[in-house]
N, C-alpha and C positions, 0 to 999 in steps of 0.2 A: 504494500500500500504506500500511494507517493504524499508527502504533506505536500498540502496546499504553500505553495510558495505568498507568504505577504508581498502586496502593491501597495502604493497609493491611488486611491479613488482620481480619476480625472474629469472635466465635464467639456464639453466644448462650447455649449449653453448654460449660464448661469442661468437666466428666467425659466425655461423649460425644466433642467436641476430643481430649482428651487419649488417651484409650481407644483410640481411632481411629487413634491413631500409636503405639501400644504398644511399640516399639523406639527409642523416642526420649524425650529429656527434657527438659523444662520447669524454666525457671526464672519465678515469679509474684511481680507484683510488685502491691500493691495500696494503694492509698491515697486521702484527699478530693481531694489531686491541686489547691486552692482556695488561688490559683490554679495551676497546674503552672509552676515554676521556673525557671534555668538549672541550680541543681543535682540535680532530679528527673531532667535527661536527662545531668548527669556521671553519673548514677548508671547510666542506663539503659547508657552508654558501658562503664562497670568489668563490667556484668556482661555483656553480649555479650561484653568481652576477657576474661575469669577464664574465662566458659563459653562457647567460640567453637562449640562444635556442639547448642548447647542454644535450643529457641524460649523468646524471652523474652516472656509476658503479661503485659500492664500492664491491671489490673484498679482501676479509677477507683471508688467509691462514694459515700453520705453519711455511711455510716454513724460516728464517733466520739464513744468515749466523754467526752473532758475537752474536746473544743472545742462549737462551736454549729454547728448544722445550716448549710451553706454557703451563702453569698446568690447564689449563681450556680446556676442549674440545671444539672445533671447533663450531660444532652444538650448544651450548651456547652461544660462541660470536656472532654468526651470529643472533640468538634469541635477544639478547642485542641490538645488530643495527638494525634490524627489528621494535623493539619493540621503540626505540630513534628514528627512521625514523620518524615511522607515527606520535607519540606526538611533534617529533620538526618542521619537514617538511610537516606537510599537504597539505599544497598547492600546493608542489612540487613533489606531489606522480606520478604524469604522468610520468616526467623525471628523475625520481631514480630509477637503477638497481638493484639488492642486489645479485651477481652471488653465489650459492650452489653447484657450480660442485667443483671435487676434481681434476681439470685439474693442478694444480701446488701445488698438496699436492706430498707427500713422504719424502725417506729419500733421494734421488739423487737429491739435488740442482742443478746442472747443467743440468740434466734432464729435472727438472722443468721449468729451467729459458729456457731453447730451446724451450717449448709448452709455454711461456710466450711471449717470446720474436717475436713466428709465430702468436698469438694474436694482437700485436704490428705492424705487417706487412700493417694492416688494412690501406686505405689511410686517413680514416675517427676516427682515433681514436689516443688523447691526451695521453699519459701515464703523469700524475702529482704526486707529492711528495711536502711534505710539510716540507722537508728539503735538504740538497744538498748531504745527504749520499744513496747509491742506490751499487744494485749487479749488475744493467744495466747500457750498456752502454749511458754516460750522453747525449747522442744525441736520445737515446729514450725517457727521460720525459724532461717537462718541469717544474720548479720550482715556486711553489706558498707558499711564507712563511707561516705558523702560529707564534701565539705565542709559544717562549720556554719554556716557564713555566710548560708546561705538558708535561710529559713521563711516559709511559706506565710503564717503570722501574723504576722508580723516584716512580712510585702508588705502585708496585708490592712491594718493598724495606719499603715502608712507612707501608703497611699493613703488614709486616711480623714485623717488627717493635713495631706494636699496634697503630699507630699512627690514628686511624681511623675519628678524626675530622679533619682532614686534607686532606685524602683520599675524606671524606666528599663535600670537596669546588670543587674535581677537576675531578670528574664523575659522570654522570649522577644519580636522586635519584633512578631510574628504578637498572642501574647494582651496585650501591653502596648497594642496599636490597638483590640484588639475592649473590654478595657477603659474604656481612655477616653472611645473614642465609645460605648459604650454605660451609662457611669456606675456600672458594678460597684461593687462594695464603698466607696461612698461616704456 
């Protein structure tokens, strides 16, 4: 008899996802995710505990406004969180989403953010942030702190830098490997 190999869940439609479980609620988390952290997944931790019967979607894009479009391809980041889901969340592979659609990719931000923001409509769905800076309006998420000591920029800065024992402490060892040997952000 073969065990079931663990995945994580993916969706290509959040609305249809979401719709489809009408008696349940969603908490969404979305970001460039460039590269994903150790504090993107404290994060991902506080809201599985705050909402312990809520599926959490982590929703990765390019879209941002005040940074530069990310030097890692999309499909890597999402590979990185996939791959950090199932080693740090096992237990919570039921209720973690990992959406793969390109529904708020492009280069029309405001675009985006209107197929975002009609995602959002949902009655049953959290929009959260893990700081109080957002391109929506602050009555669509709600705010669950991290620690500040991680930024995505702060890594991206430090590795162009050379500083890689430090990069070291503060990403995962999965995307710190795929980094190096593949010369990300240098």
């Amino acid at each position: 008899m073969t065990k079931d190999k663990k995945h994580v869940i993916e969706t290509w439609d959040i609305p249809i996802f979401t719709k489809n479980k009408p008696n349940e609620n969603f908490c969404l988390v979305s970001g460039t995710f460039n590269p994903p952290h150790l504090g993107h997944f404290e994060f991902f931790k506080k809201v599985l505990q705050k909402y312990p019967q809520n599926w959490l979607i982590i929703s990765p894009h390019n879209l941002s406004e005040t940074k530069q479009q990310p030097a890692v391809p999309l499909e890597i980041r999402r590979e990185w969180l996939r791959k950090v889901v199932l080693e740090e969340f096992p237990d919570d592979l039921r209720r973690i989403v990992l959406n793969v659609s390109n529904d708020c990719e492009g280069n029309d931000i405001e675009e985006a953010q209107e197929k975002f923001i009609e995602i959002l409509k949902s009655p049953n769905i959290i929009r959260l942030r893990g700081d109080r800076e957002s391109v929506f309006p602050e009555s669509s998420y709600e705010v669950v702190l991290h620690n500040g000591e991680y930024s995505s920029s702060r890594i991206r800065e430090l590795l162009k830098n050379g500083n890689f024992e430090d990069v070291k402490k503060l990403v995962p060892q999965i995307v710190f490997k795929s980094i190096i040997d593949n010369e990300f952000y240098s």
